[in-house]
TORBABA-658965 format. One record per residue: residue number from 0; x, y, z negated of N, C-alpha, C in turn. Coordinates in steps of 0.2 Angstrom, whole numbers, m for minus. Atoms other than C-alpha are relative to their C-alpha. Last residue first. Example, Ala and Ser with C-alpha at 12.3 -4.5 7.8 and 13.67 -1.06 7.14 Angstrom:
2
{resi=1 npx=m4 npy=m6 npz=1 capx=68 capy=m5 capz=m36 cpx=m4 cpy=5 cpz=m3}
{resi=0 npx=4 npy=m6 npz=0 capx=62 capy=m22 capz=m39 cpx=4 cpy=6 cpz=0}
***
This chain:
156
{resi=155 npx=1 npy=7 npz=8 capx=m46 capy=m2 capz=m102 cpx=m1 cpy=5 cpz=m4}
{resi=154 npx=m3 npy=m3 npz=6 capx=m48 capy=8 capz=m82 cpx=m1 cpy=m6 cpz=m6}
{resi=153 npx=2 npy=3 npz=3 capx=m45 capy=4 capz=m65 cpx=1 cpy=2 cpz=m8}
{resi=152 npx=1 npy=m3 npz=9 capx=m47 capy=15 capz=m52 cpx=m2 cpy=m8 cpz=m3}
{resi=151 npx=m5 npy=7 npz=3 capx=m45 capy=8 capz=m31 cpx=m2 cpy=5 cpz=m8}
{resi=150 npx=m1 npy=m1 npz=6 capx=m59 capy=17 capz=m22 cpx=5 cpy=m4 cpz=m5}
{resi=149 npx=2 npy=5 npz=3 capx=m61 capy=13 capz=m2 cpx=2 cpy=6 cpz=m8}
{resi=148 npx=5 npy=m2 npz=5 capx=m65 capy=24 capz=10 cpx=m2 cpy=m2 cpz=m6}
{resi=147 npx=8 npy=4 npz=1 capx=m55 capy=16 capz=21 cpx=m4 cpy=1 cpz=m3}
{resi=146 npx=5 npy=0 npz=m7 capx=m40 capy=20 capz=14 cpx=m3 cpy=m2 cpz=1}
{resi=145 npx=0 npy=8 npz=m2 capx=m32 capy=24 capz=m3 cpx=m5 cpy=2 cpz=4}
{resi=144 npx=m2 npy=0 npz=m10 capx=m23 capy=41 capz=m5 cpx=m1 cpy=m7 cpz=2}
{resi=143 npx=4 npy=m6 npz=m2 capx=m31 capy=43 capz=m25 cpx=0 cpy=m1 cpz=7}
{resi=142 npx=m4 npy=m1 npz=m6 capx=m23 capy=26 capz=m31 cpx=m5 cpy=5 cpz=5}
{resi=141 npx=4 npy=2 npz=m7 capx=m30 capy=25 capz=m49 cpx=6 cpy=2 cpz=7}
{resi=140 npx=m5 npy=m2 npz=m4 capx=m25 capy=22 capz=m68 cpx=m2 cpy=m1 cpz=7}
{resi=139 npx=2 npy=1 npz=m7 capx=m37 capy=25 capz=m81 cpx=8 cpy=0 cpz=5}
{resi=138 npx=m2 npy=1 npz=m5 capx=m34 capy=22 capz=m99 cpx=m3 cpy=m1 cpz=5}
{resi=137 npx=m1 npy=4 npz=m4 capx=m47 capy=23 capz=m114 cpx=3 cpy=2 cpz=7}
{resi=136 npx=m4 npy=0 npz=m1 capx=m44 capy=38 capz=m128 cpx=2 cpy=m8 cpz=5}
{resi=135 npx=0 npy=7 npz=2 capx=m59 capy=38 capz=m131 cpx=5 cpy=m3 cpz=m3}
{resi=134 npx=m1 npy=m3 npz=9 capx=m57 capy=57 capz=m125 cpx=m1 cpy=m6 cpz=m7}
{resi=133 npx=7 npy=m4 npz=3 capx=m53 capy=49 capz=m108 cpx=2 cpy=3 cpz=m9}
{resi=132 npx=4 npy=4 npz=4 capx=m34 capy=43 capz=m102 cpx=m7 cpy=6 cpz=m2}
{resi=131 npx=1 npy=m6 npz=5 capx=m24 capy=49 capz=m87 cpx=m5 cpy=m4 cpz=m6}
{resi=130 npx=4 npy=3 npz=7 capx=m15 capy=39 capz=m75 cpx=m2 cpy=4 cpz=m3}
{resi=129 npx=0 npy=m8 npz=2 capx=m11 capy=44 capz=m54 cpx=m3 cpy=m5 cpz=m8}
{resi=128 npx=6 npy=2 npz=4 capx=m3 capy=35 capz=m42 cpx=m1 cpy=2 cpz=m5}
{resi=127 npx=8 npy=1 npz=m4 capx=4 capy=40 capz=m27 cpx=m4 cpy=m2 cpz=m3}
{resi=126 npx=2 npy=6 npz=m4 capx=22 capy=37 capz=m33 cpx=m6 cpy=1 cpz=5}
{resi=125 npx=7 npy=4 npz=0 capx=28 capy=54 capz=m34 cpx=0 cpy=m4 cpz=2}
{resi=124 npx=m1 npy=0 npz=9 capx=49 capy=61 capz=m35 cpx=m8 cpy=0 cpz=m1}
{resi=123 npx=m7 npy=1 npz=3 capx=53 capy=62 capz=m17 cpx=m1 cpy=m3 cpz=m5}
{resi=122 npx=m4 npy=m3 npz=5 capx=34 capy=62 capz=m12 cpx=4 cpy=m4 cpz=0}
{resi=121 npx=m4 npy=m6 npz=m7 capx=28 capy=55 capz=5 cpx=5 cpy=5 cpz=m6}
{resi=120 npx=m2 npy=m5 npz=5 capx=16 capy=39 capz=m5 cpx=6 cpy=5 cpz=5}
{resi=119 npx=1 npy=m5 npz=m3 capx=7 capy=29 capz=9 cpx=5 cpy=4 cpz=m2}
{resi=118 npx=m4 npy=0 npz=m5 capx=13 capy=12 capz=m1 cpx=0 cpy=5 cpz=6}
{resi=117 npx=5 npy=1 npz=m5 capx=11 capy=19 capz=m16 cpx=0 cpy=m2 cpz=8}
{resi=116 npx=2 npy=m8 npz=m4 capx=25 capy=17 capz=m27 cpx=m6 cpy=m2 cpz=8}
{resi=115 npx=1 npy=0 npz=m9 capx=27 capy=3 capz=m40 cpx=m2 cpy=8 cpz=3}
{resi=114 npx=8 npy=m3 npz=m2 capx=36 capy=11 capz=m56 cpx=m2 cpy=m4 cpz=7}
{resi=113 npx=m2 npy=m7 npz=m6 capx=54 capy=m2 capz=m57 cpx=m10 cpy=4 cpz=0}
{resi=112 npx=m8 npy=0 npz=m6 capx=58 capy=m16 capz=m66 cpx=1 cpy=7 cpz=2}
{resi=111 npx=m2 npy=m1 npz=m8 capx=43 capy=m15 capz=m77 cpx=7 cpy=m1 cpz=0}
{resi=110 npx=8 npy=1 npz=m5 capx=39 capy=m20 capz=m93 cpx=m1 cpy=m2 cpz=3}
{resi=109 npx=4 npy=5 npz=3 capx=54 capy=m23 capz=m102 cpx=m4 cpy=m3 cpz=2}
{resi=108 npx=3 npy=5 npz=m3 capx=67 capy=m17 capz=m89 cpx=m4 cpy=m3 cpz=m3}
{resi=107 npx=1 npy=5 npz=m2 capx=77 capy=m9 capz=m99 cpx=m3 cpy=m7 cpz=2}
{resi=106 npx=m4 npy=m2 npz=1 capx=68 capy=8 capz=m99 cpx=2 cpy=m10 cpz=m3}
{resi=105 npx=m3 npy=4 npz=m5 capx=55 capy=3 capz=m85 cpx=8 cpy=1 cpz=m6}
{resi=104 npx=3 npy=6 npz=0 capx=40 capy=6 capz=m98 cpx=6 cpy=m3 cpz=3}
{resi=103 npx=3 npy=4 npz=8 capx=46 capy=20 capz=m108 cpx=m2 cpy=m9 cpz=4}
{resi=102 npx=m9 npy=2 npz=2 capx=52 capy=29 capz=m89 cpx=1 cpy=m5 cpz=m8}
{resi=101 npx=2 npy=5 npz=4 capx=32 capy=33 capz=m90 cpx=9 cpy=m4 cpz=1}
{resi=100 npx=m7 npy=4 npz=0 capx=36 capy=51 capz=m84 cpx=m2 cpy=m7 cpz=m2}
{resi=99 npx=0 npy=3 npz=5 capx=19 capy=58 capz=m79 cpx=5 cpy=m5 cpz=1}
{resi=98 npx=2 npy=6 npz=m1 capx=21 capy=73 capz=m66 cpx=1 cpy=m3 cpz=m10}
{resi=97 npx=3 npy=4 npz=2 capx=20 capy=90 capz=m72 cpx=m2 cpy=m7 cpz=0}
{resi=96 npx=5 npy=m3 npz=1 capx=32 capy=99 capz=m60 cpx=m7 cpy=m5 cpz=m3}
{resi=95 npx=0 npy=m10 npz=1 capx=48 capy=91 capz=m64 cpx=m8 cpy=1 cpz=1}
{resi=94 npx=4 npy=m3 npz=2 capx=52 capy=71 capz=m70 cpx=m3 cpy=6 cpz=0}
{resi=93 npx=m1 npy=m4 npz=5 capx=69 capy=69 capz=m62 cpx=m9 cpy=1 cpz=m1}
{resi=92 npx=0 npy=m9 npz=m2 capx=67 capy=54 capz=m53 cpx=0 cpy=3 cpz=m3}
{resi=91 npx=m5 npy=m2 npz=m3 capx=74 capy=36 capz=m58 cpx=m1 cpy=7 cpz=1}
{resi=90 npx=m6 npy=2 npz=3 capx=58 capy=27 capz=m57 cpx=7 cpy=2 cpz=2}
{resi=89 npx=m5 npy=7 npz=m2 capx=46 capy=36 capz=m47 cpx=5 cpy=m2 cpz=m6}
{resi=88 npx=m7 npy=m2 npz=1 capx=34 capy=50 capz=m61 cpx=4 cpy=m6 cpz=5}
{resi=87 npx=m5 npy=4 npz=2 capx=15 capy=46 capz=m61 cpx=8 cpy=m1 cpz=4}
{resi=86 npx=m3 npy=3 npz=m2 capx=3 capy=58 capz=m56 cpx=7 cpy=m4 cpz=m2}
{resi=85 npx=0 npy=7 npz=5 capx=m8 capy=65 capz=m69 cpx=5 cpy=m5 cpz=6}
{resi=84 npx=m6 npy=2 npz=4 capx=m2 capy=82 capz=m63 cpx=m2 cpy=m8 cpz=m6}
{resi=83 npx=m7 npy=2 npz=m4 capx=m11 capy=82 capz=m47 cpx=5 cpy=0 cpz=m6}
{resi=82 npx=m6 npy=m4 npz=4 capx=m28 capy=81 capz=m56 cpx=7 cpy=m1 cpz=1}
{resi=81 npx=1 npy=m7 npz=m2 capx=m44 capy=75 capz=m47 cpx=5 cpy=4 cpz=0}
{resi=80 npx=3 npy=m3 npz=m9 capx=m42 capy=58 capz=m46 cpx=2 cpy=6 cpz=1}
{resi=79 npx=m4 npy=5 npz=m3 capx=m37 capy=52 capz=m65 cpx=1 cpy=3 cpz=9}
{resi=78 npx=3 npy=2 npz=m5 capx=m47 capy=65 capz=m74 cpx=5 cpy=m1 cpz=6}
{resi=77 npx=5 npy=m2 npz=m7 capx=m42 capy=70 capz=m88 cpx=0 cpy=m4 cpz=3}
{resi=76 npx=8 npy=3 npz=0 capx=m35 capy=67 capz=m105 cpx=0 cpy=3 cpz=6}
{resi=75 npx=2 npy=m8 npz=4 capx=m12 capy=66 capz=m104 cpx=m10 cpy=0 cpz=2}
{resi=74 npx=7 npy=2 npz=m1 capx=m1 capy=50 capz=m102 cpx=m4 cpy=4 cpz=m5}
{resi=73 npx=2 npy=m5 npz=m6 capx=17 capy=58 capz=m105 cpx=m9 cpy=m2 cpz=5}
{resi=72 npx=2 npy=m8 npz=0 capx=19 capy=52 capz=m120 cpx=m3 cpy=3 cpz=7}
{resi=71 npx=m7 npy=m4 npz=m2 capx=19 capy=33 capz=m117 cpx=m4 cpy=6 cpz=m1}
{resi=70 npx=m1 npy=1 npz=m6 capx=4 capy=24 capz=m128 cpx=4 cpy=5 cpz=2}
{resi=69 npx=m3 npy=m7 npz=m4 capx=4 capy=20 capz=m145 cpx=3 cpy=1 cpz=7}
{resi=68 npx=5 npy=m3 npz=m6 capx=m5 capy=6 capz=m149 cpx=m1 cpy=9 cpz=2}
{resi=67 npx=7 npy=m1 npz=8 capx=5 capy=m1 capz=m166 cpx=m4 cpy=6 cpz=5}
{resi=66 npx=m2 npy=m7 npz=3 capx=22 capy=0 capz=m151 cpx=m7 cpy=4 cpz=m6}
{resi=65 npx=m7 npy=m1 npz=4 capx=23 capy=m17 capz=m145 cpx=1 cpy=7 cpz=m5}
{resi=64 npx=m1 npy=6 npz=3 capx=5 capy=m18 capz=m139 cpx=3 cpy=1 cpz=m7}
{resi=63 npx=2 npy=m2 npz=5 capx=6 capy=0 capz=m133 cpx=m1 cpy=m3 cpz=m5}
{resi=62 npx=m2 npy=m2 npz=3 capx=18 capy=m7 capz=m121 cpx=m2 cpy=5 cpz=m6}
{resi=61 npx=m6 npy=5 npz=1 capx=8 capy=m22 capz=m114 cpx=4 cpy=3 cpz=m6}
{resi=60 npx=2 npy=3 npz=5 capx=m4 capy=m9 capz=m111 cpx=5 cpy=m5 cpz=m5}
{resi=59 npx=m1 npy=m5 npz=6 capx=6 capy=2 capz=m103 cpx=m3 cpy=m4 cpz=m5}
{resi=58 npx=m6 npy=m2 npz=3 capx=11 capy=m11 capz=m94 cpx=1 cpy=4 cpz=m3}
{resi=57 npx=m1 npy=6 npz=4 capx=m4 capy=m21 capz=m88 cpx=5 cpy=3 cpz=m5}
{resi=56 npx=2 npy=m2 npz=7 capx=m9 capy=m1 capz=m82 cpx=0 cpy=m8 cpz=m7}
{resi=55 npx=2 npy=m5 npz=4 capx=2 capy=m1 capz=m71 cpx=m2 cpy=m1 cpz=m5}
{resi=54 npx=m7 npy=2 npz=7 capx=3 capy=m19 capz=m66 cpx=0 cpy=6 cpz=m2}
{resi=53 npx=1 npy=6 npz=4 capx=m17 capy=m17 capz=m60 cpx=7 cpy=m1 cpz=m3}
{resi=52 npx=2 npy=m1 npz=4 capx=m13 capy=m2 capz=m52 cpx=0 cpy=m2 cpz=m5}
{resi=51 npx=m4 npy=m7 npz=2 capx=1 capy=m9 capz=m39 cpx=m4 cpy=3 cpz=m6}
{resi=50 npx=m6 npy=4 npz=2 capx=m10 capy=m25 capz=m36 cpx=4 cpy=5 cpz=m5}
{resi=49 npx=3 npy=2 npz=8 capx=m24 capy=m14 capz=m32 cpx=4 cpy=m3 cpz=m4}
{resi=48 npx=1 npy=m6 npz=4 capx=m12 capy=m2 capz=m22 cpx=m5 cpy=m2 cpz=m7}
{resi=47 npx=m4 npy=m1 npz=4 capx=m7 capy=m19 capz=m11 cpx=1 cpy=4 cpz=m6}
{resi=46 npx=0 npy=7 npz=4 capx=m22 capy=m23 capz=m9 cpx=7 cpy=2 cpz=m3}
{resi=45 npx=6 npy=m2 npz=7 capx=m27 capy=m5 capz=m2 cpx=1 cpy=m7 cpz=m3}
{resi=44 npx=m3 npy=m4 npz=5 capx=m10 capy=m8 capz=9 cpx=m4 cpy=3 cpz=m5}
{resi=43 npx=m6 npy=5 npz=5 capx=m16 capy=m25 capz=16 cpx=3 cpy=7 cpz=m6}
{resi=42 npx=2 npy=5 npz=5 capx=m33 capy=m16 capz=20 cpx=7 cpy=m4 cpz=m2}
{resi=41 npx=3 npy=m3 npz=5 capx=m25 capy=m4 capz=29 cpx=m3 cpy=m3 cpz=m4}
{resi=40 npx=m7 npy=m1 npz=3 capx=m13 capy=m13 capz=39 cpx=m5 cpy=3 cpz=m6}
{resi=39 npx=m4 npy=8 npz=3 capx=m30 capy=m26 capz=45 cpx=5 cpy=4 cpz=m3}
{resi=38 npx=4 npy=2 npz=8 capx=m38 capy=m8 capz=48 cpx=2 cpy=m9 cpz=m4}
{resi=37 npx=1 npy=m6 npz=4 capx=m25 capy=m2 capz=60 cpx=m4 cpy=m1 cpz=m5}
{resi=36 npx=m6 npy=m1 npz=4 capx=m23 capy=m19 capz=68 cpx=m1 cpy=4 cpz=m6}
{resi=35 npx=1 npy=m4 npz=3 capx=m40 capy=m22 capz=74 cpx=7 cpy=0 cpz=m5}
{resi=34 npx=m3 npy=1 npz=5 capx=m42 capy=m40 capz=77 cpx=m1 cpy=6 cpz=m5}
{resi=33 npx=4 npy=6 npz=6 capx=m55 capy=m38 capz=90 cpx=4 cpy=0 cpz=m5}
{resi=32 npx=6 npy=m5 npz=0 capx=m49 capy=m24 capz=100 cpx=m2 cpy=m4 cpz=m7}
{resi=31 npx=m3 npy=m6 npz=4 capx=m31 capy=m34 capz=99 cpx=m6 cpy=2 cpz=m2}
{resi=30 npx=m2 npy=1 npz=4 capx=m39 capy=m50 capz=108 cpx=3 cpy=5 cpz=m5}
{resi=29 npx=3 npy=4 npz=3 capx=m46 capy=m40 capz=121 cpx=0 cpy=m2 cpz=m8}
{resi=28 npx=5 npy=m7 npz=3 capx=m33 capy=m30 capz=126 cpx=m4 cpy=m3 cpz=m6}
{resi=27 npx=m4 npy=m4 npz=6 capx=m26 capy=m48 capz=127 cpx=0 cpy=5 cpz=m3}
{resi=26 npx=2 npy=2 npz=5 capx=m38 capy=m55 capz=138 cpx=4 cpy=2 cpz=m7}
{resi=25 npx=5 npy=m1 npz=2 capx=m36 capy=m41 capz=149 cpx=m2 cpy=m6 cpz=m6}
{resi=24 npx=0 npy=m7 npz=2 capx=m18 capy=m42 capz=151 cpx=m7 cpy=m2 cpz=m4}
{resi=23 npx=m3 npy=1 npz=10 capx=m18 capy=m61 capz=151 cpx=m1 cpy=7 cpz=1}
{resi=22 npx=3 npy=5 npz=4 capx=m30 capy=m59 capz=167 cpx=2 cpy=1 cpz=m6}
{resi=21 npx=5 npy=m5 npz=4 capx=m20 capy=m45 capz=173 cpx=m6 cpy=m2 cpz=m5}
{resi=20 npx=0 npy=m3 npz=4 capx=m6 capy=m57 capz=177 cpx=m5 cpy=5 cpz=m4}
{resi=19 npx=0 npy=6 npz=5 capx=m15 capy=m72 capz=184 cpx=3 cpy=5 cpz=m5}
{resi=18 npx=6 npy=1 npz=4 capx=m21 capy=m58 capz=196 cpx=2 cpy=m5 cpz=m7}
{resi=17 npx=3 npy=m6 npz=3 capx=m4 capy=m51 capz=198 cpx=m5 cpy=m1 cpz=m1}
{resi=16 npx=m4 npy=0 npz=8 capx=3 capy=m71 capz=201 cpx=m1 cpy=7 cpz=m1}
{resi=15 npx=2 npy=4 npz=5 capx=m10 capy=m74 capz=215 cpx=4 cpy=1 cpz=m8}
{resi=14 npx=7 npy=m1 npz=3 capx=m7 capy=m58 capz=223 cpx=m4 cpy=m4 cpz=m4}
{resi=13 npx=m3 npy=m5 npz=6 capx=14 capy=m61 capz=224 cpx=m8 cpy=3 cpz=m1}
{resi=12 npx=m2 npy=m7 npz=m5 capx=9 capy=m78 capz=233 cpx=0 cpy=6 cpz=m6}
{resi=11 npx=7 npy=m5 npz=m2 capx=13 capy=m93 capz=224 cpx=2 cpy=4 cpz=3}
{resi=10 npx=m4 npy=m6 npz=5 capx=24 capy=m108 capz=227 cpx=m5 cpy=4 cpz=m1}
{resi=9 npx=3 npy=0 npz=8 capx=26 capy=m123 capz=241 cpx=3 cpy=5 cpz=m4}
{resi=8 npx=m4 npy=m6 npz=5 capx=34 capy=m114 capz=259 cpx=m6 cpy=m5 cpz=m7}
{resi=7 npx=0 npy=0 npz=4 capx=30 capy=m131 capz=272 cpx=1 cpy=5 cpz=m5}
{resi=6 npx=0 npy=m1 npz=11 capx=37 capy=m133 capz=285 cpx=m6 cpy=3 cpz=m5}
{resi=5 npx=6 npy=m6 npz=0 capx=31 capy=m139 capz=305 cpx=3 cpy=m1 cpz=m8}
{resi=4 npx=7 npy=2 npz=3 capx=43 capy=m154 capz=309 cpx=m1 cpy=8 cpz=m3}
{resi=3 npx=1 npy=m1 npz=7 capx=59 capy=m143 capz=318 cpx=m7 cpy=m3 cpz=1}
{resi=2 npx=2 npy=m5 npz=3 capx=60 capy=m149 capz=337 cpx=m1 cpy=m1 cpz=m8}
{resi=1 npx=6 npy=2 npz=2 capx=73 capy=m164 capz=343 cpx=m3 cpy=9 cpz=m4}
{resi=0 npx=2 npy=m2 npz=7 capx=88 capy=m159 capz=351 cpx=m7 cpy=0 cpz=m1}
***
């Protein structure tokens, strides 16, 4: 009987493939640290909120238009930020502790489709967003729970 030729194992060892594994780990921390998800969602859902304003208040306007510049009832003078009942009523919800019904704007569908709602927003019956007019009688409508220290208000 002839001896075995001397073999060969080709492959890795199991501490070659944990370092090549920790490697992608650590670049990948990495890569996330640097992206910043938490503030990349935050900034998409403050865009979202300008967006969401801005139809707001196209729509009142829209509907003031139509109506010799009378604007929906339930838009009252104050100050847009500060006052929990300028808040803007969901589409569909029953209208109760002083929110702002604008159901005028979604009534079929001329405006709007639908109230947008904040994308933070946690109320039943609140979007998140808030209208009130001056004594001008110039519209504001803002996004009070907007993040990042950001300000969204826009008024006409």
């Amino acid at each position: 009987m002839m001896p075995h030729p001397h073999r060969t194992h080709s492959g890795f060892t199991l501490i070659e493939i944990l370092l090549v594994v920790a490697a992608i780990a650590i670049l990948a921390g990495i890569v996330i640290l640097a992206i910043n998800p938490s503030k990349q969602l935050a900034d998409t859902r403050n865009a979202q909120r300008r967006a969401d304003v801005n139809t707001i208040l196209n729509a009142v306007y829209q509907y003031a238009i139509d109506n010799g510049g009378v604007i929906p009832a339930g838009v009252v003078s104050s100050t847009c930020a500060t006052v929990p009942t300028t808040e803007i009523c969901k589409t569909g919800a029953t209208c109760s502790g002083g929110l702002v019904d604008l159901s005028a704007l979604t009534n079929s569908e001329k405006y709007l489709v639908s109230i947008p709602v904040d994308p933070s927003a946690t109320s039943t019956i609140g979007t998140g967003y808030r209208i009130s007019k001056n004594s001008n009688g110039r519209i504001t409508v803002c996004a009070p729970i907007a993040e990042q220290g950001a300000t969204i208000s826009i008024k006409r």
